[in-house]
C-alpha positions in Angstrom: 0.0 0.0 0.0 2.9 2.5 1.0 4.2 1.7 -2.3 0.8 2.7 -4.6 1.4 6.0 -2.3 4.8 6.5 -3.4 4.0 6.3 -6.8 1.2 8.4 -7.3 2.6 11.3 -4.8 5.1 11.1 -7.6 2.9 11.7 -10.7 1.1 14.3 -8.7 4.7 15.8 -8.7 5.2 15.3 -11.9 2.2 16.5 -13.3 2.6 20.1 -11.0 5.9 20.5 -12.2 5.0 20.8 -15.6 3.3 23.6 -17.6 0.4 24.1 -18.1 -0.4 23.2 -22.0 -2.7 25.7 -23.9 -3.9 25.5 -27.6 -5.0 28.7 -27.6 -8.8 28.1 -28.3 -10.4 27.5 -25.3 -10.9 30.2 -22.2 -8.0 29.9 -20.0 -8.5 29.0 -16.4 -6.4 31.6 -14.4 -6.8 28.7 -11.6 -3.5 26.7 -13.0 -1.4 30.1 -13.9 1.3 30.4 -11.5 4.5 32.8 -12.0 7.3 30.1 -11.6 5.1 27.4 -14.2 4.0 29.6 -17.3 1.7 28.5 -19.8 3.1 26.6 -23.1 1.2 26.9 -26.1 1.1 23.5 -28.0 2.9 25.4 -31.1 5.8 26.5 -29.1 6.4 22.1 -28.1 5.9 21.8 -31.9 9.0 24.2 -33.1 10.8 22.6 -29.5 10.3 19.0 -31.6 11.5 20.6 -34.9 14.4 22.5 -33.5 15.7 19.1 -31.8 15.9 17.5 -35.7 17.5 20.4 -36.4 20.5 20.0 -34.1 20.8 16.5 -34.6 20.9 17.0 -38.5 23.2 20.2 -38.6 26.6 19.5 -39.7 28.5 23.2 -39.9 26.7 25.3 -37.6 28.1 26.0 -35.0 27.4 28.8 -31.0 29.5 31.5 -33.1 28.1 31.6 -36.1 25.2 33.9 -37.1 21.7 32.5 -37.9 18.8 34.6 -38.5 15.5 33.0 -38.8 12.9 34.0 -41.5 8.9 33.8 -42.0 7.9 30.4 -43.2 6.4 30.9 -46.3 3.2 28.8 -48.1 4.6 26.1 -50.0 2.0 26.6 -53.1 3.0 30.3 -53.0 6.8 30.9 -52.0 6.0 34.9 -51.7 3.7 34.6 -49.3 3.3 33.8 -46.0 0.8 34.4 -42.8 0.6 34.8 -39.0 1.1 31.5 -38.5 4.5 31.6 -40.2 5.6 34.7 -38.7 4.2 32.7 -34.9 6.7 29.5 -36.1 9.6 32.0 -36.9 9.2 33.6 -33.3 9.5 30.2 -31.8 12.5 29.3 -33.7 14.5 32.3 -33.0 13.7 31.4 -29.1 14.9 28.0 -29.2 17.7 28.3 -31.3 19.0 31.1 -29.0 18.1 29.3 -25.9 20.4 26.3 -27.6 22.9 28.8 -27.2 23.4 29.2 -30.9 24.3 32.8 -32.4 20.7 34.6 -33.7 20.8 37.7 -35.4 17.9 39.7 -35.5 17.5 41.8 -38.3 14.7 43.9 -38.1 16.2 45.7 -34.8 17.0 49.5 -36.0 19.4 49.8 -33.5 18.0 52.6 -31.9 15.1 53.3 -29.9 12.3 55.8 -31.6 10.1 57.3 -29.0 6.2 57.8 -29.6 3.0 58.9 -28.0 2.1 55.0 -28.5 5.2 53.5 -27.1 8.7 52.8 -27.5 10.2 50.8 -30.3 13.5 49.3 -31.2 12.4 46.7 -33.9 10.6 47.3 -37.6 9.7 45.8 -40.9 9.7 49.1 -42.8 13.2 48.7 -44.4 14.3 52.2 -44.3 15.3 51.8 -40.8 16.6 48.2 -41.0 20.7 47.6 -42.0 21.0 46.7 -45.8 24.1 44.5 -45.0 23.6 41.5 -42.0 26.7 39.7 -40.1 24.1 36.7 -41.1 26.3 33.1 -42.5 22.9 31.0 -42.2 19.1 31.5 -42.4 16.5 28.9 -40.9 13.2 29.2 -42.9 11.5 26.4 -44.4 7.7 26.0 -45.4 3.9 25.3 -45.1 1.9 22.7 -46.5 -1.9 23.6 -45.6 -4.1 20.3 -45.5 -7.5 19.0 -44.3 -6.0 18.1 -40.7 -3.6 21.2 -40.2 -0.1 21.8 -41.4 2.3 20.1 -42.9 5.8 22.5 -41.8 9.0 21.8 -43.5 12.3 23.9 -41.8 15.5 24.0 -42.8 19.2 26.1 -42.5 21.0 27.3 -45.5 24.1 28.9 -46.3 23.6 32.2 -46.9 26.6 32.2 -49.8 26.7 28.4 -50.7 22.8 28.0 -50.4 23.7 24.6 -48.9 21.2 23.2 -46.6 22.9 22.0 -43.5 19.8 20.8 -41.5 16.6 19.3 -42.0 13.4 19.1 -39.9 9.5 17.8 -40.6 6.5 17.9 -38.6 2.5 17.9 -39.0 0.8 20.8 -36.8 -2.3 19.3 -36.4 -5.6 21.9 -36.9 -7.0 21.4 -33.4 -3.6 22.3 -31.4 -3.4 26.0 -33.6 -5.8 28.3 -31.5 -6.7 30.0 -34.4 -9.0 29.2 -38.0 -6.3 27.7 -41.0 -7.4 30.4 -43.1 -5.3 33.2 -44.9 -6.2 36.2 -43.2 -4.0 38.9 -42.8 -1.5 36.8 -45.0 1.5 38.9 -46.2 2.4 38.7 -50.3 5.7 39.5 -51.9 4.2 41.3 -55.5 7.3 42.7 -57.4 9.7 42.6 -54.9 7.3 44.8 -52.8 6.0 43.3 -49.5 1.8 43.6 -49.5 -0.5 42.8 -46.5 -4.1 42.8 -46.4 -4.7 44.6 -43.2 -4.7 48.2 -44.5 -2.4 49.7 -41.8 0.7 48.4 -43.4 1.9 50.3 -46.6 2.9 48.0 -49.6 6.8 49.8 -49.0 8.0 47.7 -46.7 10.3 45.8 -48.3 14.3 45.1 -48.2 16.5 42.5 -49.5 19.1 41.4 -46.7 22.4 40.5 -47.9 25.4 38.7 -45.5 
């Protein structure tokens, strides 16, 4: 008997000690939150999974080198992409850091512009972004929409040799998003100018990065 109380004391453990997992759908219960334990949405295990094939699989990259991490982009439509791309980009650029690998971001200005709506210090208007990067590799890859969610591909390339270096593949499944698989406020790249549908970005936002 003292045993069966042993072991479920420790799944009860277990089970506090990890986070909480949230798709992002549902109302969340404030109940579980706690400061120490923060909520993990299911997309940000998802990239965790993908990153992990990509460390396994990488063959040059290395802590020093820089690595800047790009919106995943619809297969069917290379110049475009969408929020969810842009969420799967986020991810990466948190676990590769947290890895302890090298990540550059490029849309930083490098200063810190000052306005009646807040402070910023990153943009996608590239008038205030660097035209030349200290970037050797780029992690991107794509988007496979289907019935049952997304099919994601992700991948590092040279910048110069366009050699891919690492591989990773995972299936997103539609229920685990938080959000519809639709295109909304998807992001197009129409003659080498970057257009979005929501109305409060202008169609000038556009830059070409090179290393």
């Amino acid at each position: 008997m003292k045993k069966w109380i042993v072991i479920v004391l420790s799944l009860a453990l277990t089970a506090c000690a990890t986070p909480p997992v949230y798709n992002g759908k549902e109302r969340y219960s404030s109940g579980t939150y706690s400061l120490t334990d923060t909520p993990r949405h299911t997309v940000d295990y998802f990239v965790e999974g993908l990153a992990n094939q990509l460390v396994t699989s990488n063959q040059y990259l290395t802590a020093s080198t820089p690595l800047a991490v790009t919106s995943f982009v619809d297969l069917q439509d290379m110049t475009e992409t969408n929020w969810l791309g842009n969420v799967v980009s986020e991810n990466f650029m948190y676990q590769m850091q947290q890895r302890g690998f090298t990540v550059v971001d490029y849309k930083s200005t490098g200063v810190i512009k000052v306005t009646n709506d807040g402070d910023f210090s990153i943009s996608r208007n590239w008038r205030e972004l660097a035209s030349q990067q200290p970037v050797d590799y780029v992690l991107t890859g794509t988007m496979l929409r289907q019935s049952g969610g997304v099919l994601v591909n992700a991948r590092i390339i040279g910048m110069r040799s366009n050699v891919v270096i690492a591989t990773a593949q995972g299936f997103l499944p539609a229920e685990r998003i938080g959000r519809d698989l639709d295109f909304m406020n998807k992001i197009q790249l129409r003659n080498g100018v970057i257009m979005r549908s929501d109305v409060r970005n202008r169609p000038d936002n556009n830059v070409i990065l090179k290393p």
